[in-house]
MIDOSE-1310 file (N, C-alpha, C; in nm, 2 decimals, decimal comma, always signed):
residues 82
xxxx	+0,48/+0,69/-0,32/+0,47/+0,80/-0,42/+0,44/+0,74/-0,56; +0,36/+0,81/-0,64/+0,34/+0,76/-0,77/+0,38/+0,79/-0,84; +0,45/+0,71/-0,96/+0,55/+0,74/-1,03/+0,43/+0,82/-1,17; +0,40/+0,90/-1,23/+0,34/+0,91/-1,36/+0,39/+0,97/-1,46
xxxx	+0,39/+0,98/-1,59/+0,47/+1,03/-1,66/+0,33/+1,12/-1,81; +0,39/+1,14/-1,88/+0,27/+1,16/-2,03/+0,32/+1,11/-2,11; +0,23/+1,03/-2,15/+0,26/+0,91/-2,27/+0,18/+0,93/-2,37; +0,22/+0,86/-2,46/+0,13/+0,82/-2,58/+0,14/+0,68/-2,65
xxxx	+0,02/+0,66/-2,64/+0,00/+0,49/-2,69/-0,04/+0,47/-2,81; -0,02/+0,40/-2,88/-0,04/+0,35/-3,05/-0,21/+0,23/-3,03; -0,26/+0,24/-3,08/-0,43/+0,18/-3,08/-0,43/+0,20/-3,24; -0,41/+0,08/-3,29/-0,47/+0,07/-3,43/-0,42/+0,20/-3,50
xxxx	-0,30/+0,21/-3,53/-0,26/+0,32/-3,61/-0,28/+0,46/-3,53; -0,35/+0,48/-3,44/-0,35/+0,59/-3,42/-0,29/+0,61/-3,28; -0,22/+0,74/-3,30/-0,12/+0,81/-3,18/-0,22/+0,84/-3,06; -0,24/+0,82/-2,94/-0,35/+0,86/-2,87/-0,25/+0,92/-2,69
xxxx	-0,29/+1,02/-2,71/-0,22/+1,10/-2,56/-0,25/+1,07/-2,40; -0,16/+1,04/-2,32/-0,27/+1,06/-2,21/-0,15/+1,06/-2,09; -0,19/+0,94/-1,97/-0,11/+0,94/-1,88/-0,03/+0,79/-1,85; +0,06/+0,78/-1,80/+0,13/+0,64/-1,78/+0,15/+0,61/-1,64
xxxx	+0,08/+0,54/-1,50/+0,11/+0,52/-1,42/+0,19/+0,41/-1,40; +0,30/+0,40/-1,33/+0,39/+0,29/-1,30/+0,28/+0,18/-1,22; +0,31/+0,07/-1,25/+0,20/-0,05/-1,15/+0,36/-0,15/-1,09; +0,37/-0,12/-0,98/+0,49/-0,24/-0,97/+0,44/-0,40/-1,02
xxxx	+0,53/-0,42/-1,07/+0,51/-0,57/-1,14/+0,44/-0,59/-1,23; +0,35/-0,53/-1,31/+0,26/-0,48/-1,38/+0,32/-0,45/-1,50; +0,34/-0,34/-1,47/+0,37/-0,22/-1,59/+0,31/-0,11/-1,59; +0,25/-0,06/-1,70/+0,18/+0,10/-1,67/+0,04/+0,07/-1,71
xxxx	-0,04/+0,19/-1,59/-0,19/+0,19/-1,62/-0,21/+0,29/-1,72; -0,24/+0,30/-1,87/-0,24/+0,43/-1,96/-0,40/+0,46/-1,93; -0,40/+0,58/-1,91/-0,53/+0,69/-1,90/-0,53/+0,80/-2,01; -0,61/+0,77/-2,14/-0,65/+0,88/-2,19/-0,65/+1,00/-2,13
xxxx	-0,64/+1,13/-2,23/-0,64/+1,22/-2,12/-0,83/+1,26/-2,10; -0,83/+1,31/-2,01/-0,97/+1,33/-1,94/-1,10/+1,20/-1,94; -1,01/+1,09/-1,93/-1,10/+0,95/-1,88/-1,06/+0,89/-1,78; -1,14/+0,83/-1,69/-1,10/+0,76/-1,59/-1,03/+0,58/-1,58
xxxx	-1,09/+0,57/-1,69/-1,06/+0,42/-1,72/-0,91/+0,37/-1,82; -0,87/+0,29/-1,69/-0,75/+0,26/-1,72/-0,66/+0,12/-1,88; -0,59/+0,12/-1,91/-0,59/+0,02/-1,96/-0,40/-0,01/-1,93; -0,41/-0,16/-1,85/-0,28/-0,20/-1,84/-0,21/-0,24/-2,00
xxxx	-0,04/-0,17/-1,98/+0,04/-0,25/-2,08/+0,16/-0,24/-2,06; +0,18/-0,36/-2,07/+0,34/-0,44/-2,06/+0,46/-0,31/-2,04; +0,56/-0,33/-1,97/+0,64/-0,26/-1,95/+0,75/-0,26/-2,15; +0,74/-0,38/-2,20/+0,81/-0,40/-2,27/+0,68/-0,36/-2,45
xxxx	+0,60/-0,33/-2,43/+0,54/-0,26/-2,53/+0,56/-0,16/-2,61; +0,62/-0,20/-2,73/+0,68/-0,06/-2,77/+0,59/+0,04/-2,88; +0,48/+0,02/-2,84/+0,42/+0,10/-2,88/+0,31/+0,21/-2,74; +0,40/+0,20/-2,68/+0,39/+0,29/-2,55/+0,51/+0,38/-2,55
xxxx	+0,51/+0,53/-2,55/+0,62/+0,64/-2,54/+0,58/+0,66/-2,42; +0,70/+0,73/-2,37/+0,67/+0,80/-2,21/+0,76/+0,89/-2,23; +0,72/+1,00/-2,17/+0,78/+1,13/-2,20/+0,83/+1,21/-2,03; +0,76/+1,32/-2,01/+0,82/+1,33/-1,91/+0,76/+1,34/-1,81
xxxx	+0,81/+1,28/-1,68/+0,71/+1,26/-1,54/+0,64/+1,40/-1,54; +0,54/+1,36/-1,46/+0,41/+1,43/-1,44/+0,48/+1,57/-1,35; +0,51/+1,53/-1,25/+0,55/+1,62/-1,12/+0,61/+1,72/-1,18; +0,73/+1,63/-1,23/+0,89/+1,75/-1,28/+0,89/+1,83/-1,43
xxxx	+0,76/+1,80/-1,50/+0,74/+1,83/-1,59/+0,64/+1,96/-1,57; +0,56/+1,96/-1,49/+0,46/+2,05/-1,44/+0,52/+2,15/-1,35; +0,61/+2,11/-1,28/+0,69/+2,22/-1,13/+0,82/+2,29/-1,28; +0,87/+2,26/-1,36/+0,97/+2,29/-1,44/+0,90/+2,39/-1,57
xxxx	+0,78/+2,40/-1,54/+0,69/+2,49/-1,64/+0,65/+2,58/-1,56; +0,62/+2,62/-1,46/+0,57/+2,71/-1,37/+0,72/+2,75/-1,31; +0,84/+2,71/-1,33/+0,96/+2,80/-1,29/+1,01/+2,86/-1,42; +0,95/+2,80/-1,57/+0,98/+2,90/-1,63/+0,86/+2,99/-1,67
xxxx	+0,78/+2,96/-1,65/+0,67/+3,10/-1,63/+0,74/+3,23/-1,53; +0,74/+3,19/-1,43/+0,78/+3,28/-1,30/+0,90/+3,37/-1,38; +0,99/+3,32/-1,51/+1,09/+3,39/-1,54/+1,03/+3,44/-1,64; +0,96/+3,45/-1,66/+0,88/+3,49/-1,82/+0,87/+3,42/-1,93
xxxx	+0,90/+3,30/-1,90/+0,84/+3,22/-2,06/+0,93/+3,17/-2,11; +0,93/+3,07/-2,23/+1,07/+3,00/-2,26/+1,09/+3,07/-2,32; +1,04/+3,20/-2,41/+1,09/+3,32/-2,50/+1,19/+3,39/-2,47; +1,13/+3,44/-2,34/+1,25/+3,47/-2,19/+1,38/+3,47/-2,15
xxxx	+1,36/+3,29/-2,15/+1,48/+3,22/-2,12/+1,56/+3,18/-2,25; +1,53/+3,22/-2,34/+1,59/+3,17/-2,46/+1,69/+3,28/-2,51; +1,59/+3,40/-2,47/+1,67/+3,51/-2,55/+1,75/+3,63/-2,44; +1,74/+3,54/-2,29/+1,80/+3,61/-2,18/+1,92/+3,52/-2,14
xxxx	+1,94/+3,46/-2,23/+2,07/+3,33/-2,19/+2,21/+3,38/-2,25; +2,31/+3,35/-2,22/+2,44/+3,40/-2,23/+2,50/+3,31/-2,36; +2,54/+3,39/-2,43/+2,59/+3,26/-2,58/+2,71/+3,24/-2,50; +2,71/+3,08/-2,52/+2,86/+3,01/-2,48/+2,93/+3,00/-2,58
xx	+3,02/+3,02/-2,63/+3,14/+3,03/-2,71/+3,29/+2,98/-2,65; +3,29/+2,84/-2,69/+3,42/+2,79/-2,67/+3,55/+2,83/-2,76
């Protein structure tokens, strides 16, 4: 299974969006968003963010659609008051 997440990588000052595939032993393959061409970088690059996997970030937005939207779930939630 492939691990992918949404990242953003630093290139000469500039913030640039896209995708982060896990490469065992490697590190990540970052893909601009809508290019095919990959570019490897080091696991320990810190100018690589990774944010949240692809799958659970995409299936976790379509369950809050199905409830109506995070507007929804914001203002349909129970105040907790300890």
């Amino acid at each position: 299974m492939r691990i992918v997440h949404y990242a953003s990588l630093l290139v000469n000052d500039d913030e640039v969006s896209g995708t982060a595939e896990l490469v065992c032993g490697s590190g990540y393959l970052f893909r601009k968003d809508g290019e095919r061409r990959a570019t490897l970088v080091s696991y320990t690059d810190p100018n690589l963010l990774l944010f949240g996997r692809v799958d659970l970030t995409d299936a976790q937005y379509l369950e809050d659609e199905l409830r109506g939207g995070a507007a929804a779930i914001a203002c349909s939630r129970a105040m907790e008051v300890a």
